[in-house]
N, C-alpha and C positions, 0 to 999 in steps of 0.2 A: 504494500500500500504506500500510495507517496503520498510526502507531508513536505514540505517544503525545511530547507535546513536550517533558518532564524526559527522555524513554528515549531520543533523536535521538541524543544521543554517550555511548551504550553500544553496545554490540555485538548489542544488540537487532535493530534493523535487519540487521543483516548475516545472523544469526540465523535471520530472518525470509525473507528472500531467499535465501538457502540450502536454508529448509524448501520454500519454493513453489518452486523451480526443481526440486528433488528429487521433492516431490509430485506434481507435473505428468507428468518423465522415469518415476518408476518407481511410483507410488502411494502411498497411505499407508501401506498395508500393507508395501508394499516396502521404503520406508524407514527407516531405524534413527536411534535419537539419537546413536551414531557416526557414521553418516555426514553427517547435518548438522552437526557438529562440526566434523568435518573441512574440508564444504566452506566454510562461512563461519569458520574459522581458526582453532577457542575449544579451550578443552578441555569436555569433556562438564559438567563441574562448574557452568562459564559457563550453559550452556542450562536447566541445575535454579534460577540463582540469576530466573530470569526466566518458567520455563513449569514446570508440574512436572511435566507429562508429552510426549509426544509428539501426544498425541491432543488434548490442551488447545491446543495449538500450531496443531496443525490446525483446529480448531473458532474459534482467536480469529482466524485467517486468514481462515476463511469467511465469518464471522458482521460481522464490524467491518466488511469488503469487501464484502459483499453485504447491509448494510444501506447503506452511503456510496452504493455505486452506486444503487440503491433512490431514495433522497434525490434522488441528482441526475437521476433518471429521470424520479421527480415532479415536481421544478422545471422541469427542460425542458418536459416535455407538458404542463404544468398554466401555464407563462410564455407560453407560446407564441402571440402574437397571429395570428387568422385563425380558420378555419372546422377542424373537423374531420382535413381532408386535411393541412392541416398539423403537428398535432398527431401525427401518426402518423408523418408524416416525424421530426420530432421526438426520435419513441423512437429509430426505425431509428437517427437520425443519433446516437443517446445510446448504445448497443450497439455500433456499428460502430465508432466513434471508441474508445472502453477499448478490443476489439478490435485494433484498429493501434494505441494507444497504450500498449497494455502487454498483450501477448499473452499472456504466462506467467499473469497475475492471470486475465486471461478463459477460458483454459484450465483454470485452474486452480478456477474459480467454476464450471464447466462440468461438471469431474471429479468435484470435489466435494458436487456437487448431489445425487449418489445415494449419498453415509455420510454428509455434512454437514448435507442441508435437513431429516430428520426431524428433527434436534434445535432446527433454530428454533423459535422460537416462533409459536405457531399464529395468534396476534393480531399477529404482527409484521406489516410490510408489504413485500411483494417483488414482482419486477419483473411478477409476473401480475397481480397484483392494480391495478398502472397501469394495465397494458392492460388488466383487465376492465374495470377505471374507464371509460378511453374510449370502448372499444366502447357501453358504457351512453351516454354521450355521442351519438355516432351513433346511437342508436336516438332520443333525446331530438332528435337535430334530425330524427327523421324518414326518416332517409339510411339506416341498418343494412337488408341482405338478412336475410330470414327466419333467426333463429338466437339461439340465448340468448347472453348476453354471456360464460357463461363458454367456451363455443364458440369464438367470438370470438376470446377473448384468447387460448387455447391456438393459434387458426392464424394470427395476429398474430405469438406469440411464438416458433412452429414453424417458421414462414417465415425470421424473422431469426437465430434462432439455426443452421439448416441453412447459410444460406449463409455465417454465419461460420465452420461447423465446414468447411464446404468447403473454406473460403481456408487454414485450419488445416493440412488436409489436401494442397496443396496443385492440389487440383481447378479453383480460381478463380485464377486470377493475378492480376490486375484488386485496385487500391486499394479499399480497403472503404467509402472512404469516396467516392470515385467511383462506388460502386453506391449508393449513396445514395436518389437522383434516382427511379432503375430498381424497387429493392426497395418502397420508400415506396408509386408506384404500383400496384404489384402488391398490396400489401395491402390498400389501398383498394378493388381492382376484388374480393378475397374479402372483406371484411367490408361494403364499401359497396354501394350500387345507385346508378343514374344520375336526377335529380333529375325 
């Protein structure tokens, strides 16, 4: 979660971690700027000296958080030495890893995909648009099954996000990051063909 690094030892943080465990448990809507108050310790006053709303609160949640991941989605699959198939493992392992390392954030970038993502920005860059990238990629070496790239990147990104929501759910028991290996190929065998 990012907090800016003058706000680190204010109650920002806690603040902030308060709203996304709440936004997650009970929605946006659900939640009140009392009860974020309450559960990160402040009084309501504290929460106005830093968000002015509740809705602001939520949007600089989404927006900061699912631009960072974005970032580091790019860097992985665009760092990434080898051929295509790796590149893909790449995403998976960039998804899966937030995923187990910070559940609440990934759920919470999840939840908030359908009141949050219309207010991105249209020119911004999110995690589809990686994967459309690549897929484009695999067509350029040649390798993509019949299908436009943004095809592609929706059953790239449909695959991965399913089996997170599963383990969410607790459908998947199994480390996420130990499906790795598993999920990676599967993607390749839908968006790839064999050489």
């Amino acid at each position: 979660m990012l907090v800016e690094t003058e706000k680190l030892h204010t109650k920002k943080p806690d603040i902030l971690q308060a709203a996304l465990k709440l936004f997650v448990e009970k929605g946006i809507d659900g939640t009140t700027i009392r009860d974020i108050a309450q559960d990160a310790g402040v009084g309501e006053g504290t929460l106005y000296c830093h968000f002015k709303s509740k809705e602001e609160m939520a949007w600089q949640l989404f927006y900061q958080n699912l631009k960072q991941f974005t970032q580091e989605l790019r860097r992985q699959v665009e760092g990434t030495p080898g051929d295509w198939r790796q590149k893909v493992r790449a995403a998976v392992k960039a998804f899966f890893e937030l995923a187990e390392e910070n559940p609440v954030l990934f759920s919470y970038l999840l939840v908030g995909e359908h009141t949050e993502l219309k207010k991105f920005p249209q020119e911004a860059l999110r995690p589809k648009d990686v994967l459309i990238q690549l897929v484009e990629e695999v067509k350029e070496a040649g390798m993509c099954r019949e299908m436009d790239s943004p095809l592609g990147g929706a059953l790239l990104l449909g695959m991965i996000l399913r089996v997170a929501m599963f383990k969410r759910e607790g459908l998947i028991t199994a480390r996420l990051t130990d499906l790795i290996d598993k999920v990676a190929a599967a993607c390749c065998r839908v968006v790839g063909r064999e050489p």
